[in-house]
DSSP file (Angstrom, degrees, kcal/mol; ACC not computed):
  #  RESIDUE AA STRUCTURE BP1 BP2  ACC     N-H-->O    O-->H-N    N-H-->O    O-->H-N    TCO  KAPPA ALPHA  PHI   PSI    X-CA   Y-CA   Z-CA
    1    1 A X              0   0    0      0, 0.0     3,-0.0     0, 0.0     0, 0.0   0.000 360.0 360.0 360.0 121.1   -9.7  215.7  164.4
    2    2 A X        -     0   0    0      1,-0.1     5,-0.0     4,-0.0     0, 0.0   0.145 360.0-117.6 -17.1 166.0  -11.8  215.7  167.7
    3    3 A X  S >> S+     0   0    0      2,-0.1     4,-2.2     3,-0.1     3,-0.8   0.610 119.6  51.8-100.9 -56.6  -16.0  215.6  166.7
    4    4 A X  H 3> S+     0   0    0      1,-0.3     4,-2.2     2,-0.2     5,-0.2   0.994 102.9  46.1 -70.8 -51.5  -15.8  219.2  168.7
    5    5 A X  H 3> S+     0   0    0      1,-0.2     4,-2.3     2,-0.2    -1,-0.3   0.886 117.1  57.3 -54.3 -15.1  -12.9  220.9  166.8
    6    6 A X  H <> S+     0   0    0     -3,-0.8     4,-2.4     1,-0.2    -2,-0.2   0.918 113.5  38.6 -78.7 -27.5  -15.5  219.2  163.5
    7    7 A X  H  X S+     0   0    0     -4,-2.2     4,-0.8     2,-0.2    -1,-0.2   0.907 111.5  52.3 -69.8 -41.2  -18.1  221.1  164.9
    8    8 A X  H  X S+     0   0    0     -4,-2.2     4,-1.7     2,-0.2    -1,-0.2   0.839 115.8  48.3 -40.6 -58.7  -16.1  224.2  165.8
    9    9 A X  H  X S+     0   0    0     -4,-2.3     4,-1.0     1,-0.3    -2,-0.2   0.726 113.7  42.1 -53.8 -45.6  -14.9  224.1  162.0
   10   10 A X  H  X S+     0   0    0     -4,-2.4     4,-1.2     2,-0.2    -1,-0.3   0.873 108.5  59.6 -88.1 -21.8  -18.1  223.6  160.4
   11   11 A X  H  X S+     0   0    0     -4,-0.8     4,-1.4     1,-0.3    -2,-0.2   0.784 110.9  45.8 -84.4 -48.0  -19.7  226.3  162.8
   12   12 A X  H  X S+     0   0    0     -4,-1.7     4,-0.5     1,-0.2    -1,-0.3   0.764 106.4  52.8 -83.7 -13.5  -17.1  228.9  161.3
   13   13 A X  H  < S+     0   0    0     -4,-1.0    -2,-0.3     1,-0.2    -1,-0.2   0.646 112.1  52.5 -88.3  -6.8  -17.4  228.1  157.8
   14   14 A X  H >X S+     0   0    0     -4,-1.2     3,-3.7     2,-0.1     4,-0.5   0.786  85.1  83.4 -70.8 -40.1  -21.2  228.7  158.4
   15   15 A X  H >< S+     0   0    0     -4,-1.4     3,-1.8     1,-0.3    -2,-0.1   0.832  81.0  56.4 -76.3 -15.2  -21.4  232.0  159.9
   16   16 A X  T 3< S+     0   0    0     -4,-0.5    -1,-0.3     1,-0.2    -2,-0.1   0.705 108.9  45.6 -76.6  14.8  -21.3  234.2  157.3
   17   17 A X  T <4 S+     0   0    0     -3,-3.7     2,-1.0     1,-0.1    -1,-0.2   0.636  94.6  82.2-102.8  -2.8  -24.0  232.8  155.7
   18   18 A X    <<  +     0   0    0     -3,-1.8     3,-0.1    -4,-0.5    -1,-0.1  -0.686  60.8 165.0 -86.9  95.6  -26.2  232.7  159.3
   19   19 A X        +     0   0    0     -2,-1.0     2,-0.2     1,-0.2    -1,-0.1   0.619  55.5  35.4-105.7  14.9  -27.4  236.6  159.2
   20   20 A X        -     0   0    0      2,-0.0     2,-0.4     0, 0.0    -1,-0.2  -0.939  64.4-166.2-118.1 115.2  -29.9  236.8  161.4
   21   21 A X        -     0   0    0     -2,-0.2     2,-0.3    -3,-0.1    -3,-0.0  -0.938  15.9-177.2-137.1 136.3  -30.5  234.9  165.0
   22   22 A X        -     0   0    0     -2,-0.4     2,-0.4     2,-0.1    -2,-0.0  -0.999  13.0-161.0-150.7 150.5  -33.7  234.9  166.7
   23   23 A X        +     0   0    0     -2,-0.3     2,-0.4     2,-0.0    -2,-0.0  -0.749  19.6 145.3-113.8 106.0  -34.8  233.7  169.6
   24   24 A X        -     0   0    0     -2,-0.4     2,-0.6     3,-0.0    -2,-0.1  -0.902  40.7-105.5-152.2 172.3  -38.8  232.8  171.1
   25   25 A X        -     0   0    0     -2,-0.4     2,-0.1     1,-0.1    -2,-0.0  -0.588  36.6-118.9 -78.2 111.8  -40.8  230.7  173.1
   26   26 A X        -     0   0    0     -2,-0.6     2,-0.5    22,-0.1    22,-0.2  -0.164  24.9-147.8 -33.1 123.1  -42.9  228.4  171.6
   27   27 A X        -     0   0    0     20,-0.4    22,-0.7    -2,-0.1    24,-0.2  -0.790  12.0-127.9-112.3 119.0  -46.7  228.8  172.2
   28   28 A X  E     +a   49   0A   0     -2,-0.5     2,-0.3    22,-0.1    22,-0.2  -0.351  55.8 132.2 -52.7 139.0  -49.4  225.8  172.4
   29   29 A X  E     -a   50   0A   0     20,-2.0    22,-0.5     4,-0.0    23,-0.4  -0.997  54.5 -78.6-160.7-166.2  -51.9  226.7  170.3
   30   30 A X     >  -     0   0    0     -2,-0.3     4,-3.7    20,-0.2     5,-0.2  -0.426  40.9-107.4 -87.4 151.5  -54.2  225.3  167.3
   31   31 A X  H >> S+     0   0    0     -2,-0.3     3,-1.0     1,-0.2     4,-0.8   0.869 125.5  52.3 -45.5 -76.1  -53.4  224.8  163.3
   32   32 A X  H 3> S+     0   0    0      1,-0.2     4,-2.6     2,-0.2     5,-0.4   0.845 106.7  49.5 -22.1 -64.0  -56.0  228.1  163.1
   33   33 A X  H 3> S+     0   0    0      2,-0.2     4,-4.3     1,-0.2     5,-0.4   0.977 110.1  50.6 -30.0 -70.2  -54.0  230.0  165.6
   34   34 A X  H <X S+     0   0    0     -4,-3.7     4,-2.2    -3,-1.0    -2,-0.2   0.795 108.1  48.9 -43.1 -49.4  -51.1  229.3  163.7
   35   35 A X  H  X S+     0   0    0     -4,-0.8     4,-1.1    -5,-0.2    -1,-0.2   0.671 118.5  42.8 -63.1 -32.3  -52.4  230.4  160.2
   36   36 A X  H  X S+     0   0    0     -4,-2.6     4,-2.0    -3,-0.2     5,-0.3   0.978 115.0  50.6 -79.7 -54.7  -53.7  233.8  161.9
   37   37 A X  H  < S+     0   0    0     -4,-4.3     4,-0.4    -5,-0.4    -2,-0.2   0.966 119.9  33.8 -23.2 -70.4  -50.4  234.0  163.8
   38   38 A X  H  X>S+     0   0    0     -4,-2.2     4,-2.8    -5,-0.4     5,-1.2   0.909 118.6  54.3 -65.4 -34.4  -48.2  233.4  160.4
   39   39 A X  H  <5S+     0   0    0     -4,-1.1    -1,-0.2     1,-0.2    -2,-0.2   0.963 115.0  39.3 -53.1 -56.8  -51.1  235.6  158.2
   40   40 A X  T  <5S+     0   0    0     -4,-2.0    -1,-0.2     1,-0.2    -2,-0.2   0.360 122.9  46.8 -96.1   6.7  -50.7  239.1  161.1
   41   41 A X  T  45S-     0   0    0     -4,-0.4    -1,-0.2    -5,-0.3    -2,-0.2   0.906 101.0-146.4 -90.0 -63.7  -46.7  238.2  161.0
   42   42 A X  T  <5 +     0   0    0     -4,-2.8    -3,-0.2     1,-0.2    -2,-0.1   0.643  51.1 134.7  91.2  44.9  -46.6  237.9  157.2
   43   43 A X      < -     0   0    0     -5,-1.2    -1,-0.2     2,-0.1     3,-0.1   0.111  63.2-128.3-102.7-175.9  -44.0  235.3  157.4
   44   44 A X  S    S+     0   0    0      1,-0.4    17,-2.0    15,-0.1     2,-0.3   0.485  88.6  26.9-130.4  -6.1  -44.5  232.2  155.1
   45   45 A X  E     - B   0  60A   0     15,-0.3    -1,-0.4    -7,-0.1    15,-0.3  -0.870  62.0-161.6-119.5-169.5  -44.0  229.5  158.2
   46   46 A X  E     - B   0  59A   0     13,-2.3    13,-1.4    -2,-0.3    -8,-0.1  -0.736  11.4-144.0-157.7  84.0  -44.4  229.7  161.6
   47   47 A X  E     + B   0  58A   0     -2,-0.2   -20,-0.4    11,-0.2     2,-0.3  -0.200  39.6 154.7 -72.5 144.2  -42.8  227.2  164.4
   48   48 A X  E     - B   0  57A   0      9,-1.6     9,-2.5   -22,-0.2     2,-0.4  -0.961  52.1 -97.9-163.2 173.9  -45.4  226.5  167.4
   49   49 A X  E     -aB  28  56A   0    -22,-0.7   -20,-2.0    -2,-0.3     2,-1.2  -0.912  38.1-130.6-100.4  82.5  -46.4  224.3  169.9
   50   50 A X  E >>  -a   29   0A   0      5,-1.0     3,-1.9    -2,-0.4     4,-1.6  -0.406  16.2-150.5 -71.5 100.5  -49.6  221.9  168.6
   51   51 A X  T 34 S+     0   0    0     -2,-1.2    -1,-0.2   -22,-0.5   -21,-0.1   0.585  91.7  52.7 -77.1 -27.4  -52.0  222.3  171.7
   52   52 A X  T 34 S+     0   0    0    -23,-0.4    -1,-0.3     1,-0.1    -2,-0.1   0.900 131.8   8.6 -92.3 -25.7  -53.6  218.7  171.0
   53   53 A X  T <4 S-     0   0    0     -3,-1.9    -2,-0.2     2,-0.1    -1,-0.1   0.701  88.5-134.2 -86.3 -27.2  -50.1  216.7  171.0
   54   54 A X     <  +     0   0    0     -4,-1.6    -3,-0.2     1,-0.2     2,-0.1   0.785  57.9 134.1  66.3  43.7  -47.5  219.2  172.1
   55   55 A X        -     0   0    0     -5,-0.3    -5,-1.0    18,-0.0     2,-0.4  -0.303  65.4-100.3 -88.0 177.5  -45.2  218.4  169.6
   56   56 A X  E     +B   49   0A   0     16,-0.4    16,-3.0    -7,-0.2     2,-0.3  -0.864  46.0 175.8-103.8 159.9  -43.3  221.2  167.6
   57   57 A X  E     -BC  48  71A   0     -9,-2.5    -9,-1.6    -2,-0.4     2,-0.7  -0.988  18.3-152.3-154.2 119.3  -44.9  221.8  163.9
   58   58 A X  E     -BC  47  70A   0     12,-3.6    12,-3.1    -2,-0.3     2,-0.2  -0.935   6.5-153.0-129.8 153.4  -44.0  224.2  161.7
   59   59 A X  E     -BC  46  69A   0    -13,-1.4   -13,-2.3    -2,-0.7     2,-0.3  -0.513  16.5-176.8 -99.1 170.8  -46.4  225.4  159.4
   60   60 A X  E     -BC  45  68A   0      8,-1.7     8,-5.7   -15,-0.3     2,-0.3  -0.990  26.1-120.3-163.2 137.1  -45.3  226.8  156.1
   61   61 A X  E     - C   0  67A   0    -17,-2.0     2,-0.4    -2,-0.3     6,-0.2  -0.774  31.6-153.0 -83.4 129.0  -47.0  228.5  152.8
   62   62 A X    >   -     0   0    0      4,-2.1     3,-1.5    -2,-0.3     4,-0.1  -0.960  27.5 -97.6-126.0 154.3  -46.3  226.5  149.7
   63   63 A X  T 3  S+     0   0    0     -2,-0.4    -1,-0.0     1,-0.3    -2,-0.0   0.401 116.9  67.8 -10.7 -45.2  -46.2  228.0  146.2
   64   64 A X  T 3  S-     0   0    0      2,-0.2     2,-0.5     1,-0.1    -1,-0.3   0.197 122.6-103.3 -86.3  26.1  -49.7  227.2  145.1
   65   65 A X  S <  S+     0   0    0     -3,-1.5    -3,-0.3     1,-0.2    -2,-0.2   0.022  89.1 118.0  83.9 -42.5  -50.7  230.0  147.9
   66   66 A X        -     0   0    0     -2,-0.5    -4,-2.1    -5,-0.1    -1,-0.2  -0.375  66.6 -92.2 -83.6 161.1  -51.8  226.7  150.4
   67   67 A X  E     +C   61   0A   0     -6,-0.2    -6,-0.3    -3,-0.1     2,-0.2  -0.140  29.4 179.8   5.4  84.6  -50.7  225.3  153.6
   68   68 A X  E     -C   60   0A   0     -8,-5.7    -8,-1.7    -2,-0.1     2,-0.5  -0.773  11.2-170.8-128.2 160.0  -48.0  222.6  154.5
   69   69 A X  E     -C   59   0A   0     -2,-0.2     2,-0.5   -10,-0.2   -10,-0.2  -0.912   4.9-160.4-146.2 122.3  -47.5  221.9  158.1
   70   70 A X  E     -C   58   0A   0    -12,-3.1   -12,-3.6    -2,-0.5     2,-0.4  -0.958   6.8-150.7-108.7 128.4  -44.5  219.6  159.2
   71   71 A X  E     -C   57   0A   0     -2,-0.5     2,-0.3   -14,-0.3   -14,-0.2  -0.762  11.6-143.5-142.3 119.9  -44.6  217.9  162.9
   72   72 A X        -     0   0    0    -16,-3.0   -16,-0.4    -2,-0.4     2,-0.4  -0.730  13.2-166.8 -95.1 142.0  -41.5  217.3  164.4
   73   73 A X        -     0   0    0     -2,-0.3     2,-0.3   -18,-0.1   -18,-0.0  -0.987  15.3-145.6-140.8 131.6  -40.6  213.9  166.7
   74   74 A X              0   0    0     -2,-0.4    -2,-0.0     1,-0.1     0, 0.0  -0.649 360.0 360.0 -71.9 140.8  -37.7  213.9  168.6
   75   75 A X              0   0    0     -2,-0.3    -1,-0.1     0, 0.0     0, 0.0   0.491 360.0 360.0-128.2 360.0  -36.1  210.5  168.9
């Protein structure tokens, strides 16, 4: 089997479990931002733009009610 019919394959045995699709722009901004951003959403993470590297980060609420923030590096 082709790497595209594998892809096709796994792509339909996913979608019913994908039930929602969204789309938006990242925005540079600061860890703070974010946490006011994700706080007025009332999400528990938040994908952004980090204004001092420009990487993507998403920040994330973890159990004990604080903060976890993961920083993404494309290679």
């Amino acid at each position: 089997m082709e790497e595209g019919a594998l892809d096709e394959a796994a792509d339909e045995e996913n979608a019913d479990k994908i039930v929602r699709f969204k789309r938006f722009v990242l925005r540079p901004m600061t860890i703070d931002d974010a946490i006011e951003q994700m706080e007025l959403l009332g999400h528990n993470f938040f994908a952004f733009l980090e204004a001092g590297s420009g990487k993507t980060n998403v920040l994330y609420r973890r159990k004990d009610g604080a903060y976890g923030q993961i920083q993404l590096d494309v290679t």
